[in-house]
N, C-alpha and C positions, 0 to 999 in steps of 0.2 A: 664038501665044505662050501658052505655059500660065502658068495661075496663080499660081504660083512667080514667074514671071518678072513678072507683069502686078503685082502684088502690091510686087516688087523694085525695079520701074519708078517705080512712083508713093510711093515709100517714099525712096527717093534722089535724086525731083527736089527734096526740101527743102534736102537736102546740098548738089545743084549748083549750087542759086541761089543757096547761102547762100557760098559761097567763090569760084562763078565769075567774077566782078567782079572780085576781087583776081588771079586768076591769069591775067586777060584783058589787065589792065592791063600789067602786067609781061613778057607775051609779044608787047604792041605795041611794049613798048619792045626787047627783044631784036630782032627785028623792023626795028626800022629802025636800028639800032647794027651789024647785020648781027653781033653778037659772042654768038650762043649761048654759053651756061653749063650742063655737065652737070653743076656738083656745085649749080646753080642748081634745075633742072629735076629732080632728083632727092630736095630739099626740098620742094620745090612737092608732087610726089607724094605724098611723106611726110606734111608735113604737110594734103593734102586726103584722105587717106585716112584720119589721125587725126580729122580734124573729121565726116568720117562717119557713124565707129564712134560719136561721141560725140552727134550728133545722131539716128541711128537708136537708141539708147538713151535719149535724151532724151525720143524720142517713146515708145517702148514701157514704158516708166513710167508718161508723162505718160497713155497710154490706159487703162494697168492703174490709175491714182490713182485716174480718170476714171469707173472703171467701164464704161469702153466695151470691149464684147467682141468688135463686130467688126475693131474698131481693133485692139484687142488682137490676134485673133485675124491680121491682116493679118502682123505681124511674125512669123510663124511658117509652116514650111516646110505643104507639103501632107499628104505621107505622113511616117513613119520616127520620128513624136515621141514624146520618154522626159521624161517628167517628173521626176527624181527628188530624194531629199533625205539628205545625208549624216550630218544628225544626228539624223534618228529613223529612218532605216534603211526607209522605206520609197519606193513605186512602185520597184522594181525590173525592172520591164516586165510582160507584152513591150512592143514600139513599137506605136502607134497613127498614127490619121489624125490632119487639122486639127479635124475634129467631133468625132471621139471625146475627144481632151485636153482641147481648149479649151475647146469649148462641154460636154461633161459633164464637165470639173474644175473649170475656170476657174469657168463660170457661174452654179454655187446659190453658188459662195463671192463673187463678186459682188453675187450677193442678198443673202446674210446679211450683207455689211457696211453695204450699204445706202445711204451716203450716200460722195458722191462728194467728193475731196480728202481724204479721209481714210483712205488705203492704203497704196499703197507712195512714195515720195521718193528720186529719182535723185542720186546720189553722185558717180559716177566711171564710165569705163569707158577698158579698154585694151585692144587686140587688133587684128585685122585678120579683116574680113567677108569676107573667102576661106578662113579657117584656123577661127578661134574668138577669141573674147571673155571677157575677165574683167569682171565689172560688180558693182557696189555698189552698195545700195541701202539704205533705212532702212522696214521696217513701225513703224506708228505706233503707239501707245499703242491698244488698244480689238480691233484684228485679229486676231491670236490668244493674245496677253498683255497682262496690265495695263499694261505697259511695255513702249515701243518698243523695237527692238534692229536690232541692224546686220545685216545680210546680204552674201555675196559669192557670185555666181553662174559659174559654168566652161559657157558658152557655146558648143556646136560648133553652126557653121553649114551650110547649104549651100544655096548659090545667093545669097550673103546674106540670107539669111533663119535665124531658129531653127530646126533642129531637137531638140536634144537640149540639155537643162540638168539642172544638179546645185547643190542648196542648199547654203552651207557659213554656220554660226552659231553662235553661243556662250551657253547655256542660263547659264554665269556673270554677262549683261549682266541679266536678266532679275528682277522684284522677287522678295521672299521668298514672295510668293501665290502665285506662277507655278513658283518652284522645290517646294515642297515642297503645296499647296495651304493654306496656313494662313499667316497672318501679315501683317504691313506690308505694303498691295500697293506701295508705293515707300516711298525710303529717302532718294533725294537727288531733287534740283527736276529736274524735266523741263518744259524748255517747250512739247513737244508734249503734253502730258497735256489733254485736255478737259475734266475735271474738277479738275483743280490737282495739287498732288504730292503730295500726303498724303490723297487720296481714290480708292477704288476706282473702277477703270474698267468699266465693260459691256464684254464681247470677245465680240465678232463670230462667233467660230469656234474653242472652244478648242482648242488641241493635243490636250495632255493635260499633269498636273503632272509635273514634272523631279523626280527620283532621282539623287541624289549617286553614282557610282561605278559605272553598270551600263545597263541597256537602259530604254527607257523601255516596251516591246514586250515581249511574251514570246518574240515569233521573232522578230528581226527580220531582214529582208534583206540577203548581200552585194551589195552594185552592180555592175551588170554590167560588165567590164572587156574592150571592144573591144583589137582589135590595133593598129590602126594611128591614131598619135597626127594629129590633124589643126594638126598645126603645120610651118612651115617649117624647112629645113635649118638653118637658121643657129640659129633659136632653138633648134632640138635639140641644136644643138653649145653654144651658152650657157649654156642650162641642166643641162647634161650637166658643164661646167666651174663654175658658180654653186653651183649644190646639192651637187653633189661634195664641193666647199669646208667647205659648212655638215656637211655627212654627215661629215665627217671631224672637223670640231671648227676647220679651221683659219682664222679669224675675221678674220685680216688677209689672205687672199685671198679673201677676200669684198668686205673694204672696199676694194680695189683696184679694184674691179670696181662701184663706185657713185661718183656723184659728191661733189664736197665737200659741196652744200646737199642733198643726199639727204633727200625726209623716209621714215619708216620707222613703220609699224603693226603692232603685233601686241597680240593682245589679255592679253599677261602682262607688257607694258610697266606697266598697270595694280596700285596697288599698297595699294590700300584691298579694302573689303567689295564684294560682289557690287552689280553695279546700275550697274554705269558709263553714262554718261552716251551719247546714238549720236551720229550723225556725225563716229565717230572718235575725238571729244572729250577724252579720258580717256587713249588708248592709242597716243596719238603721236610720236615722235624728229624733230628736226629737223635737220641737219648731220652729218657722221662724226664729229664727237666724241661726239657723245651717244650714238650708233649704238656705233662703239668699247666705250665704257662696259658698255652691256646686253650688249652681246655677249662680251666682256671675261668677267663675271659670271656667266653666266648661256647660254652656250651648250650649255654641255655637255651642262645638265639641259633644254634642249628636244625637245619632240617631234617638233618640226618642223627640231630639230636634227641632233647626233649620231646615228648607226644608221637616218635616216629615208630613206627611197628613196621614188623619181617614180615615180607610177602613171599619169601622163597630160600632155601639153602641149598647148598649146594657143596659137596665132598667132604671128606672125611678130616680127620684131627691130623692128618700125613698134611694137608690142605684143602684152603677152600674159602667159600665165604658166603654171602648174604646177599638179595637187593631186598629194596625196603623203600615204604610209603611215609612223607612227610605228614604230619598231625600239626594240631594245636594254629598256630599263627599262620603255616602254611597248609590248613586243610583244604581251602580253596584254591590253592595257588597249580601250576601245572599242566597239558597242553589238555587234559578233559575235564580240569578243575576238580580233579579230585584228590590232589598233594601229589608233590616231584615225583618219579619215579627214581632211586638212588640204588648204587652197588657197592660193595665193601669186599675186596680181596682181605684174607687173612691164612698168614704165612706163621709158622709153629717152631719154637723151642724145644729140641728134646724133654723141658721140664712141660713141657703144656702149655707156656705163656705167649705172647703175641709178640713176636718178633719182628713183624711187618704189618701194616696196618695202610691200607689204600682204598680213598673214598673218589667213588666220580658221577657228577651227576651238573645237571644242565645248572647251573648258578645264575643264569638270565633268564629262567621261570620263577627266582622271587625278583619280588619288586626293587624298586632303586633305595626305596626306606631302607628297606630288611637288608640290603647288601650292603647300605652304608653304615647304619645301627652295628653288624659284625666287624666291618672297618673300623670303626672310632673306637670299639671294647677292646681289639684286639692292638691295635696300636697305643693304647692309654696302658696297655700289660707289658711293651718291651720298654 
């Protein structure tokens, strides 16, 4: 067995102890009813292949919080690994082994953080471990800015294991210290802050300071852009119809296409000063009417709206979701002036509609117009 697989093995026996009791039970009783259900055993699937995805993430947070690298390093494929990150434009390749990424990326930034539970904090994840993954997550206060901030990851697998991820984040969640190097490191109460919220944090690893409107880099990287999307037929055909929808502007076949209690994130749902709040907090919709509303208002001038096209998919109709290139008003806008780089988690209804909906993408690569333009629409709509 290679160790891919060895690695895959012992990664998924938490998954199968953790649900097989419930699916054991229930196939005793099929079992002696003699009255199999395929739209029974087609749930069961569905939902143990959700519980999965969500506890092989659960773990590979809890190891990166952890500081454990060979944990860490365990959820991650052998060869073919790309580390990359969308909004500072950098690792662009080439691919590496599991030693080269993990242990020489991973590892001095595990030292520099130094102490353990205080890294990254698992969110959410939707996807299918045969295809790819969307995952969320929250760095904390101290890792590489004064102030926590949200993250979403575009996950391709293989073997179920990582190979290839891509950061997607928003430099607008981030304090005034962090955007510009000068100022209030926080602005509003953060409960993860270790020193309270009106006190400068030590950071573990700075980035580097944010730049309203341009590169943070003097060159910075396009991302490499493989051919072949690793997601299944159906979601290619979903999101080929979803995004379409939004690319066009037309807002009520969108909402057709999500449930009534739909919740729905995006980071321009937000409608104060920079520093929003993570875990969502701040940037959330709950129902189609709310959804409606923003969208209503405020489609047009998205960039993950009107003019924007799919650059990538990723898992299957169990989950998954899309990143995507902004068009139209922001075809020049973004760190190589070629439109934002954006990502879209998308979570599934047993009926096929969108039950969750979560967009994340740098919101200080458009200009101060374009930010305020979606501010005035969207507050003239509540």
């Amino acid at each position: 067995m290679s160790n891919d697989l060895n690695r895959r093995a012992l990664l998924a026996a938490g998954a199968v102890s953790a649900i097989g009791a419930s699916l054991l039970s229930e196939a005793r009783v099929e079992a002696l009813t003699g009255n199999p259900n395929p739209a029974c055993e087609d749930l069961r699937n569905r939902e143990a292949q959700q519980k999965e995805v969500e506890l092989f993430f659960r773990s590979y947070y809890a190891a990166k919080d952890d500081l454990d690298i060979a944990a860490f390093a365990a959820h991650w494929a052998s060869t073919g690994l790309l580390v990359q990150d969308h909004m500072l434009g950098v690792n662009c390749g080439p691919p590496g082994d599991n030693q080269t990424v993990i242990a020489g990326t991973f590892g001095p930034l595990f030292q520099a953080v130094g102490t353990p539970g205080r890294f990254s904090k698992f969110v959410h994840a939707t996807g299918d471990l045969r295809y790819g993954v969307m995952s969320e997550f929250v760095d904390v206060p101290g890792t590489f800015f004064a102030r926590g901030f949200d993250l979403m990851t575009a996950n391709e697998m293989q073997g179920g294991l990582i190979q290839r991820y891509t950061d997607h984040w928003d430099s607008m969640q981030l304090a005034q210290v962090d955007l510009t190097g000068a100022g209030d490191p926080t602005t509003t109460v953060d409960l993860l802050s270790p020193t309270g919220p009106f006190v400068s944090v030590p950071v573990a690893a700075q980035l580097a300071p944010m730049h309203p409107n341009g590169p943070r880099f003097a060159a910075p990287c396009a991302p490499t852009k493989p051919t072949k999307n690793p997601a299944s037929d159906g979601l290619m055909e979903f999101v080929s119809k979803f995004h379409g929808a939004l690319a066009r502007g037309d807002y009520n076949a969108v909402l057709n296409m999500m449930t009534e209690d739909c919740i729905f994130i995006h980071p321009l749902v937000f409608r104060n000063s920079p520093g929003y709040r993570t875990f969502n907090a701040d940037t959330t919709l709950k129902g189609k009417d709310a959804i409606a509303a923003f969208l209503r208002a405020v489609l047009a001038l998205l960039p993950d709206g009107e003019n924007s096209y799919v650059t990538r998919v990723l898992g299957s109709l169990i989950g998954g979701g899309y990143q995507s290139q902004s068009g139209g008003i922001y075809a020049k806008e973004g760190l190589t002036r070629e439109g934002i780089f954006m990502a879209t988690a998308l979570d599934f209804a047993l009926d096929g509609r969108v039950c969750r909906m979560s967009v994340k993408f740098d919101t200080y690569q458009m200009t101060s117009a374009q930010r305020l333009a979606i501010k005035q629409a969207w507050a003239s709509a509540c």
